[in-house]
C-alpha positions as CSV (number, residue, x, y, z in Angstrom):
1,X,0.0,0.0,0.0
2,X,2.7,2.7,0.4
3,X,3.3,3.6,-2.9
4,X,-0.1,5.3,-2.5
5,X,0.6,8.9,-1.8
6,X,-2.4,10.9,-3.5
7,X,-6.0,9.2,-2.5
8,X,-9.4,10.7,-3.4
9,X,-13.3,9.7,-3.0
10,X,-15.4,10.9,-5.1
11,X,-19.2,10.7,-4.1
12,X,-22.0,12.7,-5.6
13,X,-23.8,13.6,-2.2
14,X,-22.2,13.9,1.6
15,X,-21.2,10.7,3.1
16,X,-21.1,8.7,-0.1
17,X,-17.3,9.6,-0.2
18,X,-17.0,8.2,3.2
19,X,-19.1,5.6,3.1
20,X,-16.9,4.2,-0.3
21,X,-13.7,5.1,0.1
22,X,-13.3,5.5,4.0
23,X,-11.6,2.5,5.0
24,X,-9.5,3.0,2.8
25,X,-8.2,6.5,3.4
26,X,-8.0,5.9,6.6
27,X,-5.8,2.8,6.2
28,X,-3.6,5.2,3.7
29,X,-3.5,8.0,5.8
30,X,-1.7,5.9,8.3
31,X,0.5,5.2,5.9
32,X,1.2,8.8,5.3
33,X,-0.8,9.5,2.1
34,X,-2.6,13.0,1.6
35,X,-6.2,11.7,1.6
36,X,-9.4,13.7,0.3
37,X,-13.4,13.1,0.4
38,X,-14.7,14.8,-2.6
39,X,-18.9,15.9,-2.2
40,X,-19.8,16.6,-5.9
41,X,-23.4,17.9,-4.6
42,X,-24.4,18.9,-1.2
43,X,-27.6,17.9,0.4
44,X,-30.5,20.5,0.5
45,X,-33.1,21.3,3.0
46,X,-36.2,19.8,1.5
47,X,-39.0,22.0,3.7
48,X,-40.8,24.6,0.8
49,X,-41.7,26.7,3.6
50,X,-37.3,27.3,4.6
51,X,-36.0,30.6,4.7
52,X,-33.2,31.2,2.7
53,X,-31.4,31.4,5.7
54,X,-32.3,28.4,7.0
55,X,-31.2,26.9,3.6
56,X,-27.5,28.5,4.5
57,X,-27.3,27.5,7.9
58,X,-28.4,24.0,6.6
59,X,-25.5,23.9,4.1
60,X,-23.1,25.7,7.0
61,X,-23.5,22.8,8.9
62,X,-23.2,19.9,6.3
63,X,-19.9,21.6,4.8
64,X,-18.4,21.5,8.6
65,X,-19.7,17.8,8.9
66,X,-17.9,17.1,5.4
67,X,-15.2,18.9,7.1
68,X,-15.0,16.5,10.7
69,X,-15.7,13.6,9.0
70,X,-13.0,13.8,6.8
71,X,-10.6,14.8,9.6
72,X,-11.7,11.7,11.2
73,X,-10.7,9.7,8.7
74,X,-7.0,11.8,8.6
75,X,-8.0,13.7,6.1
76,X,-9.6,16.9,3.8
77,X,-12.6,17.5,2.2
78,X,-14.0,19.7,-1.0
79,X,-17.1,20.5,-2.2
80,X,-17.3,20.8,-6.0
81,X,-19.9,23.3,-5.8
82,X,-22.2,21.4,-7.8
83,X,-26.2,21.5,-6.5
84,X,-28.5,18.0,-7.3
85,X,-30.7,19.8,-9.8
86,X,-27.9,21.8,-12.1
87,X,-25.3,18.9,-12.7
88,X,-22.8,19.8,-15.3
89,X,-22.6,17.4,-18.2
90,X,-20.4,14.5,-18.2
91,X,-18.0,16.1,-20.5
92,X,-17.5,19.4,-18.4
93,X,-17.6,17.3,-15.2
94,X,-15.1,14.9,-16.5
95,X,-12.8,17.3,-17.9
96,X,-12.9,18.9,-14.1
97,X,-12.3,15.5,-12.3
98,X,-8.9,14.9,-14.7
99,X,-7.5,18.4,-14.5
100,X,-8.2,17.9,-10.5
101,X,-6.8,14.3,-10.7
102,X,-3.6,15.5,-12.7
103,X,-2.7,19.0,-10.5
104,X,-3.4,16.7,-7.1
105,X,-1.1,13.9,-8.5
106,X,-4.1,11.4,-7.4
107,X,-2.5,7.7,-7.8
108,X,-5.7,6.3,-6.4
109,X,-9.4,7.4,-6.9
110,X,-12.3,5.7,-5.3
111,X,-16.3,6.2,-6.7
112,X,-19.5,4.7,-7.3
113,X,-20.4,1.8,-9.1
114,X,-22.3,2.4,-12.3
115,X,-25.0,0.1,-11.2
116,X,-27.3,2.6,-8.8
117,X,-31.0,3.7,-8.5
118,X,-29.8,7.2,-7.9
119,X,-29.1,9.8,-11.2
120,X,-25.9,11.6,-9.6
121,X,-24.2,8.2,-8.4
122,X,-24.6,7.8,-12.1
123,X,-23.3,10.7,-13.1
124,X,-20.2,10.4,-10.6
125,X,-19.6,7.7,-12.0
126,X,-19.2,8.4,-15.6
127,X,-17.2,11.4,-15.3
128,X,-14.9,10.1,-12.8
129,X,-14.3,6.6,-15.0
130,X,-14.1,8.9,-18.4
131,X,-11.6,11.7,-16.4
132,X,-9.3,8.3,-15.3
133,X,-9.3,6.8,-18.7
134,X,-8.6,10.2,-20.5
135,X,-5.7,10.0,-17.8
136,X,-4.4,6.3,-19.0
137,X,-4.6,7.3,-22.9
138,X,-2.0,9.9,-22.0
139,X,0.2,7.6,-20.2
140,X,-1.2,7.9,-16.7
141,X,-0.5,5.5,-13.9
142,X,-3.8,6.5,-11.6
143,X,-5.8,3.7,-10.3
144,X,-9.2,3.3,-10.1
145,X,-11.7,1.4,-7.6
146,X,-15.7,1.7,-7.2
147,X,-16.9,1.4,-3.2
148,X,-19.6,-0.3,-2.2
149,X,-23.1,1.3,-1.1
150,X,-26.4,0.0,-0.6
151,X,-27.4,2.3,-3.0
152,X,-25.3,1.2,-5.8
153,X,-25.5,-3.0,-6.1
154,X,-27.0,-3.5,-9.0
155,X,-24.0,-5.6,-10.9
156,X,-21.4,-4.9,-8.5
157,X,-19.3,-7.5,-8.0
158,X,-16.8,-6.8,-5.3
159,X,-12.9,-7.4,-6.7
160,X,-10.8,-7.1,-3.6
161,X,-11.5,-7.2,0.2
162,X,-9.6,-5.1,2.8
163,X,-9.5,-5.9,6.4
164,X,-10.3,-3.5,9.2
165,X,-8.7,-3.5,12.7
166,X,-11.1,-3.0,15.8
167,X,-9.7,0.8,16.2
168,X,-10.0,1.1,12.0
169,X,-13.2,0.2,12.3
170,X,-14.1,2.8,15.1
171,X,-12.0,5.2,13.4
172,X,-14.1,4.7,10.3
173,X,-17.8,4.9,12.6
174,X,-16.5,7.7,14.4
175,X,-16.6,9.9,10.7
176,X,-19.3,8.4,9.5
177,X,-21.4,9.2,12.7
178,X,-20.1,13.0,12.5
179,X,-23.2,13.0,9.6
180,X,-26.4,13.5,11.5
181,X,-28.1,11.4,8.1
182,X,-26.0,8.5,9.5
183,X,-27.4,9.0,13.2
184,X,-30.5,9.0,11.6
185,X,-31.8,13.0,12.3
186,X,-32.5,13.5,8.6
187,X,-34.0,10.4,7.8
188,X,-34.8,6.7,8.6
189,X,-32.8,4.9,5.7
């Protein structure tokens, strides 16, 4: 694993990144890597009747969760800046991915599986797999592997297997429970 220096996640909403690719930055950040959870989209407050500041004190709080869970994990977070209803297409986000990929020096990159019931894991997908395969054509070494989420199953077939210690595994709960989705205060998925 230490030839790793550069990992990213990529998951379209909060927590996807995390929920993918954290055991895996965690185990890397150990190992001295400069890890990174990247949120394409953001979650949005889903009352009509929400004040626009409600709506930024909503998003205040789910950038400084990105923020702690990441941390957790030994790591940063970004927020592309993207929102769930104006997604870019999957040339322009692709083109972003690679020219982030290649000024990062990313030798790993974690995302969704194509399979998914949900549009943006979709779209994740396909930019991030077109960015790292524009990036092989030009003689690139970057690797890529898709996580595992419940909401992305549909023809996944898992290809390797990585084993947590007891504190990895706590280390890993601790970020994901930094998400009050995952504590269950947003919903009961």
């Amino acid at each position: 694993m230490s030839t790793v220096k550069r990992v990213v996640s990529v998951g379209a909403h909060s927590l996807d990144a995390e929920l993918m690719g954290g055991p895996l930055l965690l185990k890397y950040a150990h190992e001295g890597a400069h890890v990174t959870c990247v949120h394409v989209t953001q979650g949005r407050l889903e009352d009509p009747n929400a004040t626009q500041a409600a709506k930024d004190a909503y998003l205040k709080d789910l950038l400084e969760q990105n923020r702690r869970a990441s941390a957790d994990l030994g790591g940063d977070s970004i927020w592309l800046g993207y929102v769930s209803s104006s997604m870019p297409s999957t040339e322009e986000f692709a083109a972003r991915m690679e020219k982030y990929f290649t000024e990062e020096k990313v030798d790993l990159v974690i995302t969704h599986w194509r399979g998914s019931m949900h549009p943006r894991h979709i779209a994740t997908h396909d930019a991030v797999t077109n960015a790292v395969k524009s990036m092989r054509r030009k003689g690139g070494s970057i690797r890529l592997m898709y996580g595992e989420t419940f909401e992305d199953l549909v023809g996944f077939i898992p290809q390797a297997y990585f084993t947590l210690s007891k504190e990895e595994r706590e280390q890993w709960f601790r970020a994901l429970n930094e998400y009050t989705v995952f504590r269950g205060g947003v919903n009961d998925f």
